[in-house]
C-alpha positions as CSV (number, residue, x, y, z in Angstrom):
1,X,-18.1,30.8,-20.3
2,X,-17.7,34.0,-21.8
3,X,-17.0,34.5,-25.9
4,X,-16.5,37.9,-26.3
5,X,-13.0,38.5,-24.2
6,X,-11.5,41.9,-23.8
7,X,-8.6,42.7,-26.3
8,X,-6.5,44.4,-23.6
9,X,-3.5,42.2,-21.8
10,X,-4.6,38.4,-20.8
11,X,-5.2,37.7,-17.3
12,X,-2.8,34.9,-17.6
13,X,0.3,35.0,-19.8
14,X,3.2,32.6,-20.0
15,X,6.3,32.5,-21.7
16,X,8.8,30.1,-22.9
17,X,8.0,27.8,-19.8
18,X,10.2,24.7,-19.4
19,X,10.0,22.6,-16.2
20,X,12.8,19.6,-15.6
21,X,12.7,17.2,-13.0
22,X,16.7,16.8,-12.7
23,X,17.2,15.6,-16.0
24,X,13.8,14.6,-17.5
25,X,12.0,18.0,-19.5
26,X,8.6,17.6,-18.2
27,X,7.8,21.0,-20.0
28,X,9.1,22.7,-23.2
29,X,8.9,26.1,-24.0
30,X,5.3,26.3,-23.1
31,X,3.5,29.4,-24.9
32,X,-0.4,30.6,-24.0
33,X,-2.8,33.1,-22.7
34,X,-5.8,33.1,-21.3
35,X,-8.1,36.1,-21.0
36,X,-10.6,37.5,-18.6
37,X,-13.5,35.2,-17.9
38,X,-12.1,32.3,-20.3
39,X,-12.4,28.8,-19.6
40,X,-9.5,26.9,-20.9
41,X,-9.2,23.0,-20.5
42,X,-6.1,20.9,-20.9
43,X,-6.2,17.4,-22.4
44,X,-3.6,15.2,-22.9
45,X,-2.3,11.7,-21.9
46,X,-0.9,10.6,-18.8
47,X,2.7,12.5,-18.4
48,X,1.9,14.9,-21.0
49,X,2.7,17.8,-18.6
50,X,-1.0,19.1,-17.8
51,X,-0.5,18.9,-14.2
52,X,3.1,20.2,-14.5
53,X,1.6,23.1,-16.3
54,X,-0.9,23.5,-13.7
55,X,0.9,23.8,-10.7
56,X,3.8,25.8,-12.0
57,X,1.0,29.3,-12.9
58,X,1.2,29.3,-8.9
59,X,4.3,28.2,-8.6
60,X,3.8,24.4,-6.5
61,X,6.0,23.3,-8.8
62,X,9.0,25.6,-9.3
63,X,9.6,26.4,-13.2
64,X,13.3,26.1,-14.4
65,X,12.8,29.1,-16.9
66,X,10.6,31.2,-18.7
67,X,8.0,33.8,-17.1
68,X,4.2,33.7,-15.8
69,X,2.3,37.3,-15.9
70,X,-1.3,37.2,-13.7
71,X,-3.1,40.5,-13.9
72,X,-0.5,42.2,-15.6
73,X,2.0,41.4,-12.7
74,X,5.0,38.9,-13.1
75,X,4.8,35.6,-10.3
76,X,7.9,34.1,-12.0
77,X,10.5,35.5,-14.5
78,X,13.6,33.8,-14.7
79,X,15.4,36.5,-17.0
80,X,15.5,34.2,-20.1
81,X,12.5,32.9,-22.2
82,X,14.3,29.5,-23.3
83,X,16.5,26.6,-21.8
84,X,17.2,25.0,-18.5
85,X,18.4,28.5,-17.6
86,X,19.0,31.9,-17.1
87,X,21.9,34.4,-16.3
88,X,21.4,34.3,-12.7
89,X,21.1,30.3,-12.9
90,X,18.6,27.5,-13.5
91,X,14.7,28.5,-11.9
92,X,16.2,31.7,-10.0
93,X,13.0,33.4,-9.8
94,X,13.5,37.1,-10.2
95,X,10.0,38.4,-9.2
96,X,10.4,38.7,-5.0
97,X,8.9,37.0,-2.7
98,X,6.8,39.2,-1.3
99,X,5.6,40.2,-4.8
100,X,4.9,36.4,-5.8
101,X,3.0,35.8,-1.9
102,X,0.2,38.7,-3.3
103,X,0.0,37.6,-6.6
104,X,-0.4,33.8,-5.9
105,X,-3.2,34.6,-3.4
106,X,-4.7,36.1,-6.6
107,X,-5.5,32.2,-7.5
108,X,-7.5,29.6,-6.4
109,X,-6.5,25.9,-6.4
110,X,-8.5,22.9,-6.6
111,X,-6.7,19.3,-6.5
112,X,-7.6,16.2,-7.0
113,X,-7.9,15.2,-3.5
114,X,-10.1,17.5,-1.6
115,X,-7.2,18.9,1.3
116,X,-10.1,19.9,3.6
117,X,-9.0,20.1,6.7
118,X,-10.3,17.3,8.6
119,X,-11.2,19.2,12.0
120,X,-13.2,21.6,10.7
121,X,-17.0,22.0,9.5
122,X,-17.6,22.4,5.7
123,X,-18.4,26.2,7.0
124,X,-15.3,26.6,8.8
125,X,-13.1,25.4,5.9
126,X,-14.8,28.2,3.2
127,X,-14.3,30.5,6.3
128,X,-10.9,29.9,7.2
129,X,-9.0,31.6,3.8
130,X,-10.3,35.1,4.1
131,X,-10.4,34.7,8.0
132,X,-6.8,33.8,8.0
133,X,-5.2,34.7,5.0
134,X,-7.4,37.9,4.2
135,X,-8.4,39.1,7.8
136,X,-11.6,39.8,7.0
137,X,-14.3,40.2,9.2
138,X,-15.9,37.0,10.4
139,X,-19.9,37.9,10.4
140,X,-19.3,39.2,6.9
141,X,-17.2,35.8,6.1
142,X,-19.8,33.6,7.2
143,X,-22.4,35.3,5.4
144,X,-20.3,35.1,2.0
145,X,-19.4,31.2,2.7
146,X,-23.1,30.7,3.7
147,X,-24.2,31.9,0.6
148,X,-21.0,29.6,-1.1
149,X,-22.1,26.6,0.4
150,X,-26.0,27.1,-0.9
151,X,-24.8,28.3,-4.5
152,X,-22.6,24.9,-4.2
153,X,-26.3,22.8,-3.7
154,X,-24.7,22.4,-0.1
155,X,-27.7,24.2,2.1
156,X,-27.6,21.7,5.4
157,X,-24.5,20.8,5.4
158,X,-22.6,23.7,6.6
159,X,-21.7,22.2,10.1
160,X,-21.0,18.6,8.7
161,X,-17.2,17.6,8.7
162,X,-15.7,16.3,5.3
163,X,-16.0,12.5,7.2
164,X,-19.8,12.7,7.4
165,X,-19.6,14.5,3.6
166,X,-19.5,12.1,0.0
167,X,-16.5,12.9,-2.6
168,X,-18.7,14.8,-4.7
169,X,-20.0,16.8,-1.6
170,X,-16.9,17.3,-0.2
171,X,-15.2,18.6,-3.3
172,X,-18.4,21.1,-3.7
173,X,-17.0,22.4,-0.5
174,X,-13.1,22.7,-2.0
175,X,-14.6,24.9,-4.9
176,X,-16.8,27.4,-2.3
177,X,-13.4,27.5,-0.3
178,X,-11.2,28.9,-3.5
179,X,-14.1,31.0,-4.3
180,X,-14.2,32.6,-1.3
181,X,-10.9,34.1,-1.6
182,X,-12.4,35.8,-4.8
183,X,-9.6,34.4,-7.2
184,X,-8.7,36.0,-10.4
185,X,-8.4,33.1,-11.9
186,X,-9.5,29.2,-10.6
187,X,-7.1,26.0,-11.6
188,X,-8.7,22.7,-11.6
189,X,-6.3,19.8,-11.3
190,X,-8.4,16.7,-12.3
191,X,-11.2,17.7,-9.9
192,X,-13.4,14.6,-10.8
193,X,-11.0,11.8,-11.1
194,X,-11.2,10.6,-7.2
195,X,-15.2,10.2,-7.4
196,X,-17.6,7.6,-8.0
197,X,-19.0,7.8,-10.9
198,X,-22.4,9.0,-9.9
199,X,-21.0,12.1,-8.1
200,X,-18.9,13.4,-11.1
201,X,-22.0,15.3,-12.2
202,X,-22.9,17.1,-9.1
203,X,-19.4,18.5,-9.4
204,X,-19.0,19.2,-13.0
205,X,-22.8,21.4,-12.6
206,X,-21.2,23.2,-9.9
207,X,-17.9,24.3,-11.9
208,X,-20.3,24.9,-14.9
209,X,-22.1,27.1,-12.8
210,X,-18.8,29.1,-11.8
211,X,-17.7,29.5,-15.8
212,X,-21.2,30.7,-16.4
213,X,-20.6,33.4,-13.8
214,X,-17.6,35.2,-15.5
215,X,-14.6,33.2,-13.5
216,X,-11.6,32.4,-15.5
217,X,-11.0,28.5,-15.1
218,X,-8.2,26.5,-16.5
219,X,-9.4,23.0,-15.9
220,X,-7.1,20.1,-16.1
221,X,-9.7,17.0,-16.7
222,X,-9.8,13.5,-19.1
223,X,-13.7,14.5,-19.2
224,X,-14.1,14.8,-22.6
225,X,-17.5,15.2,-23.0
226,X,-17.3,18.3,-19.9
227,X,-14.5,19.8,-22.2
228,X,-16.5,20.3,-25.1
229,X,-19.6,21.6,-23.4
230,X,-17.3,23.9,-21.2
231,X,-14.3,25.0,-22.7
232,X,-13.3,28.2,-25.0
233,X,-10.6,26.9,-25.6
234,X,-9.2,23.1,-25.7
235,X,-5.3,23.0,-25.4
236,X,-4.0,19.2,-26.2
237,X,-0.2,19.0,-24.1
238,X,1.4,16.1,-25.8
239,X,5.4,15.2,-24.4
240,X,5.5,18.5,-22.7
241,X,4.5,20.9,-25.7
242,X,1.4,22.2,-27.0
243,X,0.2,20.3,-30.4
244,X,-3.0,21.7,-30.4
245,X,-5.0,24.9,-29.5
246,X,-8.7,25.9,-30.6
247,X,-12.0,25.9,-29.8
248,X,-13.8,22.3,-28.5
249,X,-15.5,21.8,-32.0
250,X,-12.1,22.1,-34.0
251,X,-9.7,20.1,-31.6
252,X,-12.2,17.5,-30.1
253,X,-14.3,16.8,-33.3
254,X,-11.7,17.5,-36.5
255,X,-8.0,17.1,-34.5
256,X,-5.0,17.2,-36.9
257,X,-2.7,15.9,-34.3
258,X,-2.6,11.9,-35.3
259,X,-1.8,11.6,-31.5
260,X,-4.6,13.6,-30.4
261,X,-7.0,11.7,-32.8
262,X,-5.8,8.4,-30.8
263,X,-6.6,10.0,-27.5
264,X,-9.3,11.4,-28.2
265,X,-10.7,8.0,-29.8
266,X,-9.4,6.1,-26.8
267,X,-12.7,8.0,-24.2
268,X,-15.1,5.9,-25.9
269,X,-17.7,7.2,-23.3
270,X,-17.1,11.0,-24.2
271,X,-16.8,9.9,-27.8
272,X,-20.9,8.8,-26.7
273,X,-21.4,12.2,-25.6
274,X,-19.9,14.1,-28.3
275,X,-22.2,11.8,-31.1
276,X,-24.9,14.2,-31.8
277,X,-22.5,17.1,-32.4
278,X,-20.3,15.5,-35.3
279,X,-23.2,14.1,-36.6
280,X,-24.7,17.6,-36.8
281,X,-21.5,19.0,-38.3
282,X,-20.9,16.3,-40.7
């Protein structure tokens, strides 16, 4: 986490985002920016849009209009901030493709479901981005993914395959492998929601480790408890819009949002974890 952000442009700026799914608005007029080494969560029911909003800043799912600025650069500008469409027609994506293949790579993904590749070793799979994608050097590679892997509590298990690896292990390895590709910024999609519930810790330790380190995170999770320790900033997505934006101890402890004060009661677990802190600010 880092409070004192730079006051030049965000890292991450969008605009007027909407996203339909043929005729359901799954996203409307979405406004927010996050800056340089910020860690922003988004909390919200089921079919609220997080996800949505997720994979559209890297464009998995295709926005119908709007625009999405990373590093100063557009990925996605549809030539109208508003609507189901533009000028040149609904989700045409002015920004070329070429142009939206380099900035893309300038994010790293992590999903719910780990998508390691099966046939290779946990040290192969950090190795294989930059390798690949990047062309960089392989000695220097493994080094990097080496050190990845031990920073990830993973030391000895570099030449295991995800089979012989536990959820929480193998996930460990999903977040070395975006951070090898030295993202600008990381998205989180859920990453704890497949575990056990013993091995949600191991991974929410390793992603606090990587917002303590300056990375820019925005975190999709219904950790509650993780948000408030976490987060700069909590964003609530409630029917596709944003009803709420602040810091953790403002949205999570005082929400104005009647909807948000229902979900936010419904976690009765991080409602246990969060306790001590509106007692102390009572």
């Amino acid at each position: 986490m880092n409070g004192s952000h730079s006051q030049s442009e965000a890292l991450l700026k969008i605009e007027g985002l909407h996203l339909h799914f043929g005729t359901k608005a799954v996203l409307k007029g979405i406004d927010f920016e996050v800056q340089k080494g910020e860690v922003v969560v988004l909390v919200g029911a089921s079919g609220s849009g997080k996800t949505s909003l997720l994979r559209c800043i890297n464009l998995l799912n295709k926005p119908s209009s709007g625009r999405i600025k990373i590093c100063g650069e557009h990925i996605f500008d549809s030539g109208s901030s508003g609507g189901a469409s533009s000028a040149t027609g609904p989700g045409v994506n002015l920004v070329s493709p070429s142009t939206v293949n380099r900035i893309r790579s300038q994010t790293g993904m992590v999903f719910q479901q780990f998508n390691l590749f099966p046939h290779m070793t946990a040290l192969e799979n950090v190795m294989e981005g930059p390798v690949t994608v990047k062309k960089a050097n392989r000695d220097d590679t493994r080094k990097e993914a080496l050190s990845l892997l031990a920073q990830m509590g993973l030391e000895g298990h570099e030449s295991k395959y995800p089979r012989q690896l536990s959820g929480g292990q193998q996930q460990r390895v999903a977040i070395a492998r975006a951070s090898a590709m030295h993202p600008e910024v990381m998205l989180f999609d859920e990453p704890t929601s497949a575990l056990d519930p013993e091995l949600v810790g191991e991974v929410m330790k390793a992603m606090t480790a990587l917002a303590n380190s300056g990375m820019t995170m925005v975190i999709v999770t219904h950790e509650l408890g993780f948000a408030f320790e976490i987060a700069d900033r909590v964003i609530f997505l409630d029917q596709g819009c944003i009803a709420e934006d602040g810091p953790p101890r403002e949205v999570l402890l005082h929400p104005t949002h009647d909807r948000l004060k229902s979900f936010v009661g419904r976690f009765h677990e991080s409602a246990a974890l969060l306790r001590p802190f509106l007692e102390g600010s009572a």
